[in-house]
ZASERO-905366 format. One record per residue (C-alpha): y, x negated, z; residue in three letters. Coordinates in steps of 0.02 Angstrom, whole numbers, padded with zeros to 5 digits, always signed. Example, Ala and Ser with C-alpha at 12.3 -4.5 7.8 and 13.67 -1.06 7.14 Angstrom:
! ZASERO-905366
-00225-00615+00390ALA
-00053-00684+00357SER
***
This chain:
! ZASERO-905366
+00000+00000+00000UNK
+00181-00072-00026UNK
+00121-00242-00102UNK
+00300-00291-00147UNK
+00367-00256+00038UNK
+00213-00299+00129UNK
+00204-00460+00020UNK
+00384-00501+00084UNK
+00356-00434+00267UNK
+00200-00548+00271UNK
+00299-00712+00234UNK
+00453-00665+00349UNK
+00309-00623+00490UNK
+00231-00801+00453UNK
+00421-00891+00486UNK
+00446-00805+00619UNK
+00287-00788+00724UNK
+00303-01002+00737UNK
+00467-01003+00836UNK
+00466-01065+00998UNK
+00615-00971+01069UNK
+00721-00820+01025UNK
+00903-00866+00981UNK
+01045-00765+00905UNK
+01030-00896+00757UNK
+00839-00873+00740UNK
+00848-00686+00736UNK
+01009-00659+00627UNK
+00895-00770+00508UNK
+00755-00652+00507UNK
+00852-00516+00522UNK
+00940-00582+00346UNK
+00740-00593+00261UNK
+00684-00420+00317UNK
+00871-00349+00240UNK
+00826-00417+00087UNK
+00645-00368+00079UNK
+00696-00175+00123UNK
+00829-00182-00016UNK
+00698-00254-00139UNK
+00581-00133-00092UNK
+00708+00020-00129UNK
+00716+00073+00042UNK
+00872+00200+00045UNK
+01032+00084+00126UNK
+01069+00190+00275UNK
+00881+00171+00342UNK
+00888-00014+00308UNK
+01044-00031+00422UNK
+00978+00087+00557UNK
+00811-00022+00555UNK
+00918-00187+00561UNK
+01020-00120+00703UNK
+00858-00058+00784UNK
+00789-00240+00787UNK
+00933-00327+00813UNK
+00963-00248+01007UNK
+00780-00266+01045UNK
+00749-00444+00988UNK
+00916-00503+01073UNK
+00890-00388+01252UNK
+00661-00440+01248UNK
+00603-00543+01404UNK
+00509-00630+01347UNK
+00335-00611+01458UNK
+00144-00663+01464UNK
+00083-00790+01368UNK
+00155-00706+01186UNK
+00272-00834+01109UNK
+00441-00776+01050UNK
+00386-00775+00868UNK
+00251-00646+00912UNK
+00380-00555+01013UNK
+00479-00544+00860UNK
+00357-00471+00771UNK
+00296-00359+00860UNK
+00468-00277+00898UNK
+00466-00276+00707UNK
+00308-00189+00675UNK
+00346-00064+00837UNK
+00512-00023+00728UNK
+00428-00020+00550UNK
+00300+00132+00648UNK
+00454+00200+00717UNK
+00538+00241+00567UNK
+00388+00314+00463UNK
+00376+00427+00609UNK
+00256+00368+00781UNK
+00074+00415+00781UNK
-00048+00536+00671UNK
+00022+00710+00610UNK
-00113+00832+00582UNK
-00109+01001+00478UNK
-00052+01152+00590UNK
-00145+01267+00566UNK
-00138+01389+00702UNK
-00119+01542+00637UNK
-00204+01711+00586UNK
-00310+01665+00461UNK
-00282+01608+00319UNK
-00178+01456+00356UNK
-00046+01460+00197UNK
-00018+01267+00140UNK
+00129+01272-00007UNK
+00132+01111-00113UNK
+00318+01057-00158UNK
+00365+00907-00250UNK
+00426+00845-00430UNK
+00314+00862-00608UNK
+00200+00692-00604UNK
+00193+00666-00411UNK
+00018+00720-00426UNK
+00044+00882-00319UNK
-00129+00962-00421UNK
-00232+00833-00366UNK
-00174+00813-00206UNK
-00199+00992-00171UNK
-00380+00970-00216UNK
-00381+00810-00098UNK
-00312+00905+00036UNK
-00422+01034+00008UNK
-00606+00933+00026UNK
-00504+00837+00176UNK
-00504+01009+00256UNK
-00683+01062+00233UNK
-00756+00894+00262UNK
-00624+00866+00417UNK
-00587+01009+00485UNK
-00739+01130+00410UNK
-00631+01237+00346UNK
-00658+01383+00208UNK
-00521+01354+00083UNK
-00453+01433-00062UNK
-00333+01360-00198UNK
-00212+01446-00317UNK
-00091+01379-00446UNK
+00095+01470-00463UNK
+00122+01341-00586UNK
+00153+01443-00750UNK
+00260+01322-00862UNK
+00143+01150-00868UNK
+00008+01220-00984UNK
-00140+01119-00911UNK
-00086+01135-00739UNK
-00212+01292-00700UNK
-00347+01226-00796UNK
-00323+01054-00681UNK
-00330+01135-00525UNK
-00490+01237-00578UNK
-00576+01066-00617UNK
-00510+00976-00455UNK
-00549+01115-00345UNK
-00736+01126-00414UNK
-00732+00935-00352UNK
-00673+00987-00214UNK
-00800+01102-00141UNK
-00667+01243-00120UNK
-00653+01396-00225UNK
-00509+01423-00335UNK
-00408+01594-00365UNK
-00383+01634-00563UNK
-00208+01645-00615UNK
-00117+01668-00764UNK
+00022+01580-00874UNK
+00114+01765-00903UNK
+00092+01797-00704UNK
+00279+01791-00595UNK
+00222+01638-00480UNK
+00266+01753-00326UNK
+00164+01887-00381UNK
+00007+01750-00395UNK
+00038+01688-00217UNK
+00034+01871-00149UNK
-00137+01935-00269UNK
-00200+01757-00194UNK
-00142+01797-00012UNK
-00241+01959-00031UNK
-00377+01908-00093UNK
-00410+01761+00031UNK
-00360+01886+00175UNK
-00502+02009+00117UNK
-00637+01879+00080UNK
-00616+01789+00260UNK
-00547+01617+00205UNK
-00473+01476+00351UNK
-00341+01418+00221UNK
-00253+01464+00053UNK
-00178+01311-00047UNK
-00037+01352-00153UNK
-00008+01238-00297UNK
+00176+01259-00363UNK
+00265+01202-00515UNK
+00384+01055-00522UNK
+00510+00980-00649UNK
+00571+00809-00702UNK
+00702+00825-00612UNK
+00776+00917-00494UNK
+00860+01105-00550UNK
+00925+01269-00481UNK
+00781+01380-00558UNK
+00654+01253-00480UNK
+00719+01268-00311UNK
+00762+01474-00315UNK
+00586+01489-00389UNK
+00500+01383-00232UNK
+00623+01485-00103UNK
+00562+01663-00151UNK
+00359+01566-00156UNK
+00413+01528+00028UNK
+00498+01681+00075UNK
+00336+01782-00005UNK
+00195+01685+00053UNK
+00278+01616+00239UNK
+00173+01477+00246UNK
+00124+01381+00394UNK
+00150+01209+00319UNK
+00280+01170+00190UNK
+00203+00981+00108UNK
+00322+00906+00004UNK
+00224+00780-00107UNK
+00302+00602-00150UNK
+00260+00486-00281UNK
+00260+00322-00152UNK
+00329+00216-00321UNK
+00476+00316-00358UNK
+00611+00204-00259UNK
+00760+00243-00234UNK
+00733+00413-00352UNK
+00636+00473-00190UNK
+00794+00497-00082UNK
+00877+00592-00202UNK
+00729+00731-00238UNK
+00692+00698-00033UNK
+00852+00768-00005UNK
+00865+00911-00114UNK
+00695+00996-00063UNK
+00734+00980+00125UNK
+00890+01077+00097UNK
+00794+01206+00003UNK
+00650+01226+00102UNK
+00614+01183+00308UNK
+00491+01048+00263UNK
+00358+01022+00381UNK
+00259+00866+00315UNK
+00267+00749+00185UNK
+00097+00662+00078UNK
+00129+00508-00017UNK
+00041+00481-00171UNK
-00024+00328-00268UNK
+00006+00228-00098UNK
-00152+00112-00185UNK
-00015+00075-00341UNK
+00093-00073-00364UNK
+00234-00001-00278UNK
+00383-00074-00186UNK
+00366+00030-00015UNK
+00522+00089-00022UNK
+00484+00292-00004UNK
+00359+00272+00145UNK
+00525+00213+00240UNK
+00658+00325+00157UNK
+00573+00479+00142UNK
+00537+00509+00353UNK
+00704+00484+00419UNK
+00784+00571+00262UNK
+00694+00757+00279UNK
+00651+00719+00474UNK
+00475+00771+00410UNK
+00324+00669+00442UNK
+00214+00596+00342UNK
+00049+00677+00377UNK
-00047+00589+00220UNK
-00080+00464+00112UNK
-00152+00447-00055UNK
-00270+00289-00071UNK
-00345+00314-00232UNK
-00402+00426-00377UNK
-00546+00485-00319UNK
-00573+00673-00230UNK
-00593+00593-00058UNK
-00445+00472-00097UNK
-00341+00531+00046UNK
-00331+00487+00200UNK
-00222+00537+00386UNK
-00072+00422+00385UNK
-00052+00333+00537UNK
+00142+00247+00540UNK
+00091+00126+00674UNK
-00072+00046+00567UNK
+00035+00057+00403UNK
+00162-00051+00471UNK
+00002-00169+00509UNK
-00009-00194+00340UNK
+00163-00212+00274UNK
+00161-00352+00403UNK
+00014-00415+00341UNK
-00073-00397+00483UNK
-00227-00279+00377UNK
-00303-00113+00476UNK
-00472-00149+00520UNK
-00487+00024+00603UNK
-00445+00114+00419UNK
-00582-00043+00357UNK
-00709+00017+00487UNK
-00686+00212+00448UNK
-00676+00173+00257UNK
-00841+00105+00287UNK
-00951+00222+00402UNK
-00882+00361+00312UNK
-00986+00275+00131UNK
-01130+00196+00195UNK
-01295+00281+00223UNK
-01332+00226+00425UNK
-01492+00271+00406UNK
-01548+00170+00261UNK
-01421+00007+00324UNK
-01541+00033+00474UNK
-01712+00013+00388UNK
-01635-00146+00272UNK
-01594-00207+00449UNK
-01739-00212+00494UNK
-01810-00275+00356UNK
-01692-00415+00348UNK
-01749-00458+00551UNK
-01934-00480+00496UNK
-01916-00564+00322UNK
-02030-00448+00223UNK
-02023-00334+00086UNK
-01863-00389+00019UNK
-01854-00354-00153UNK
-01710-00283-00319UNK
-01734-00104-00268UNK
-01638-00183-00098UNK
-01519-00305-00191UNK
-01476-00134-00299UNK
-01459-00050-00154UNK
-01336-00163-00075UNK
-01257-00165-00235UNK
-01225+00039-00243UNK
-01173+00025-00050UNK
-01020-00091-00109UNK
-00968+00037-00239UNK
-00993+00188-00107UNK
-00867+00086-00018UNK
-00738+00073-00128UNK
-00761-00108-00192UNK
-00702-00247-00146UNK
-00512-00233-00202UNK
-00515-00080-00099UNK
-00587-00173+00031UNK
-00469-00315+00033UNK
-00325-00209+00021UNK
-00354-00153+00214UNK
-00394-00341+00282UNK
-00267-00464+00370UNK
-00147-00562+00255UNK
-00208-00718+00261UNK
-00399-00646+00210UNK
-00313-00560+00096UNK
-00204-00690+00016UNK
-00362-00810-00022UNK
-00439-00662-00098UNK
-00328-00674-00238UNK
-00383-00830-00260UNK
-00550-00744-00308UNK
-00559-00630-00481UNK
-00599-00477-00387UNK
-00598-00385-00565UNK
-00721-00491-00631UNK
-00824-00493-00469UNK
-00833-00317-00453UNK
-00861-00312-00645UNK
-01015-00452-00611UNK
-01089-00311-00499UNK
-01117-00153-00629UNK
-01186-00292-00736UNK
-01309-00347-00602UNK
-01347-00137-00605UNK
-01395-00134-00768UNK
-01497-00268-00754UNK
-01619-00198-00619UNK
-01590-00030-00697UNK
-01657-00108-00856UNK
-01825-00153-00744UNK
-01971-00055-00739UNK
-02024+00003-00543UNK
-02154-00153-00549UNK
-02032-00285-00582UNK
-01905-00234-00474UNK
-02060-00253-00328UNK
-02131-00379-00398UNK
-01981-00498-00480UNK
-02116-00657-00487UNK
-02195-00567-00643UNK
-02038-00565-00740UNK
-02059-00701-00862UNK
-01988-00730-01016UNK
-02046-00576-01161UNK
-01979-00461-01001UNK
-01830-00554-00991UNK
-01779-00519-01154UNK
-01829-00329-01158UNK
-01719-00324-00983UNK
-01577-00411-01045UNK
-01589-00318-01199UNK
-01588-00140-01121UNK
-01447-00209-01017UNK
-01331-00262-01164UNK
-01333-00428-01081UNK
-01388-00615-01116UNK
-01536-00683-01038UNK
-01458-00790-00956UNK
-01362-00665-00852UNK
-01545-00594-00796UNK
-01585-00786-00759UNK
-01417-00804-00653UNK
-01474-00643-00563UNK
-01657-00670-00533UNK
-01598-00840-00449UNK
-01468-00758-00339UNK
-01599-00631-00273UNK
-01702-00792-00246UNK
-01569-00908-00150UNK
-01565-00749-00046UNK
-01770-00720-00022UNK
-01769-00915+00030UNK
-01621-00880+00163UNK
-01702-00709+00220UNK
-01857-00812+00265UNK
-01757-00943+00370UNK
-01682-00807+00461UNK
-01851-00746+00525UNK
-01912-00778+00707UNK
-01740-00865+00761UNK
-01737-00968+00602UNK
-01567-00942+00599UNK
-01531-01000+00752UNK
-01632-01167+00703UNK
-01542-01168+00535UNK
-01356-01162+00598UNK
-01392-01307+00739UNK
-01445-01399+00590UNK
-01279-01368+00496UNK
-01184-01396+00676UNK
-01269-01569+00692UNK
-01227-01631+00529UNK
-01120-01778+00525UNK
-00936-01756+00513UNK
-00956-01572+00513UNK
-00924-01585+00719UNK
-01039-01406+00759UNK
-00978-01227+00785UNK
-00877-01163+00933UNK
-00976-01116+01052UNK
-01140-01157+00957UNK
-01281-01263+01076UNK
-01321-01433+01006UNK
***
């Protein structure tokens, strides 16, 4: 998220985190880097000087106490501020009302309000196991029904028909009705936007409001818009009492700026975040572990939840085990470790929620061509028949070729692979009955090497 800002915020956190004590000089230095990041990043002027100001008293009135160094202080004051202004802690949906819970969907044409309606629909059945229903009162983007049909299928939810010669308040109400009468938790109403912002727009979205009286009122953001975002910020909170806000495309190459902006502009918080394209790409936003990764600092806890949420416990469990006594390991595992990365998200996805310095010699690696180095090692084992992938030792040259052929790679690709899977047979088996153990006192005992911390020699 923010890789211009955070990239920024990372190197003024690495400056400052080395000082040794806080002066006025020190900070009005820092102070100077993080005014010029915020600008970069398009965050509107008046929060930039409110945030400066912010920081500015605190760094110059902290005690410093413990054993933190006034570096650390400084950043942390920094990242306490950073959470401040994108609003402090998690803000959930409210829906505490008679059923159903009315969600309306404001926001500009290409902010990705359809598919974020969708998003925030499986969020709420998977979540919050809720029954939900979508409709779409856009009638002047062609495709925009047709969309929300299609996303909503992905969904899980059910969608309400409506039509392009429909009055968008009289598909809201038919929709109302009909969720009312057919016992749904929560109707989803999918309005239309423009380019820009216009009178007909915002009359159209007041009478939706007035008709509908919805319990949330989401205005959805396009997190790269910049400086653009204050201005359409501003007009829909004085047309409508906003009661959340969801960023979108958070995953893009954007500057940050509208994740700072957009809270203190509308006073609304941000409740989500989109991470990615996919259906399930959207995720609670928590200000204070966003501002962990602006600063570089990663979030481990969205890493950890990213990663129970995709992986099958039951079958990590059984390679687990298999991996403790040495046996049985074979391609159908190495493809299924394989498909568990993907479930995952990858590993850009991955690396995009570690600590800064993980993440900067990351780049270092092609994670494009790594990830693309693992749908070819899929093919290959796809390309195998249920023998060979048990039995790889049988795989000898005429196979190779009718692998690498079904593949639509080179046999020397299936080479490359069949000698990963066996560097890793060989290591599985030194692992076995505290082989490991034997095998890292080795490494510790080598010369020059000086052991591992901690590691018995």
């Amino acid at each position: 998220m923010a890789n211009t800002l955070s990239e920024k915020l990372s190197r003024v956190v690495r400056q400052i985190s080395g000082q040794a004590r806080i002066t006025e000089s020190n900070v009005a230095d820092m102070l100077r880097e993080v005014r010029m990041a915020l600008l970069e990043a398009d965050v509107a002027l008046p929060v930039v000087r409110d945030f400066i100001a912010r920081v500015k008293d605190r760094a110059l009135g902290q005690e410093v106490v413990g054993s933190l160094t006034p570096g650390q202080v400084l950043v942390s004051i920094v990242q306490r501020e950073l959470s401040a202004t994108m609003g402090e802690g998690v803000s959930d949906i409210n829906l505490a009302t008679q059923p159903p819970a009315v969600i309306l969907m404001a926001g500009l044409q290409g902010a990705g309000k359809t598919t974020t309606t969708a998003k925030l629909a499986k969020h709420l059945i998977t979540k919050r196991k809720k029954k939900v229903l979508t409709v779409s009162a856009d009638v002047y983007r062609p495709a925009a029904i047709e969309q929300l049909k299609s996303v909503t299928a992905q969904a899980g939810a059910e969608w309400f028909p409506s039509d392009p010669g429909q009055q968008p308040v009289q598909i809201a109400l038919a929709a109302l009705a009909y969720a009312r009468n057919h016992y749904f938790d929560v109707l989803l109403v999918d309005t239309a936007g423009r380019l820009a912002i216009d009178e007909a727009l915002m009359s159209e979205i007041k009478a939706l409001h007035a008709a509908v009286n919805p319990v949330e009122t989401l205005f959805v953001v396009d997190a790269m818009l910049g400086q653009d975002a204050i201005n359409t910020a501003k007009a829909f909170k004085e047309a409508l009492p906003l009661t959340g806000i969801v960023l979108t495309k958070t995953d893009g190459d954007s500057r940050g700026g509208a994740a700072l902006s957009v809270r203190q502009i509308t006073g609304a918080p941000i409740k989500f975040a989109g991470t990615s394209e996919k259906i399930d790409g959207l995720e609670a936003f928590d200000a204070e572990r966003h501002a962990g990764r602006m600063l570089g600092m990663g979030d481990i806890v969205a890493l950890v939840e990213q990663v129970t949420a995709n992986v099958d416990m039951q079958a990590a469990q059984k390679m687990a085990e298999k991996l403790k006594s040495g046996d049985g390991f074979d391609l159908n595992d190495f493809l299924s470790q394989i498909q568990q990365m993907k479930q995952m998200g990858g590993l850009s996805s991955l690396m995009d929620k570690m600590p800064g310095q993980v993440a900067a010699k990351a780049k270092d690696m092609d994670l494009g061509r790594a990830e693309k180095e693992m749908v070819k090692k899929q093919g290959i084992i796809h390309s195998m028949t249920p023998r060979e992938r048990a039995k790889p030792d049988i795989i000898k040259a005429t196979r190779k070729r009718r692998i690498a052929m079904g593949a639509g790679v080179q046999v020397q690709d299936v080479n490359r692979l069949l000698n990963e899977f066996g560097q890793m047979q060989d290591m599985m088996k030194k692992m076995r009955g505290g082989g490991l153990m034997k095998m890292m006192k080795k490494l510790g005992g080598m010369k020059g090497m000086g052991g591992f911390p901690g590691m018995p020699r």
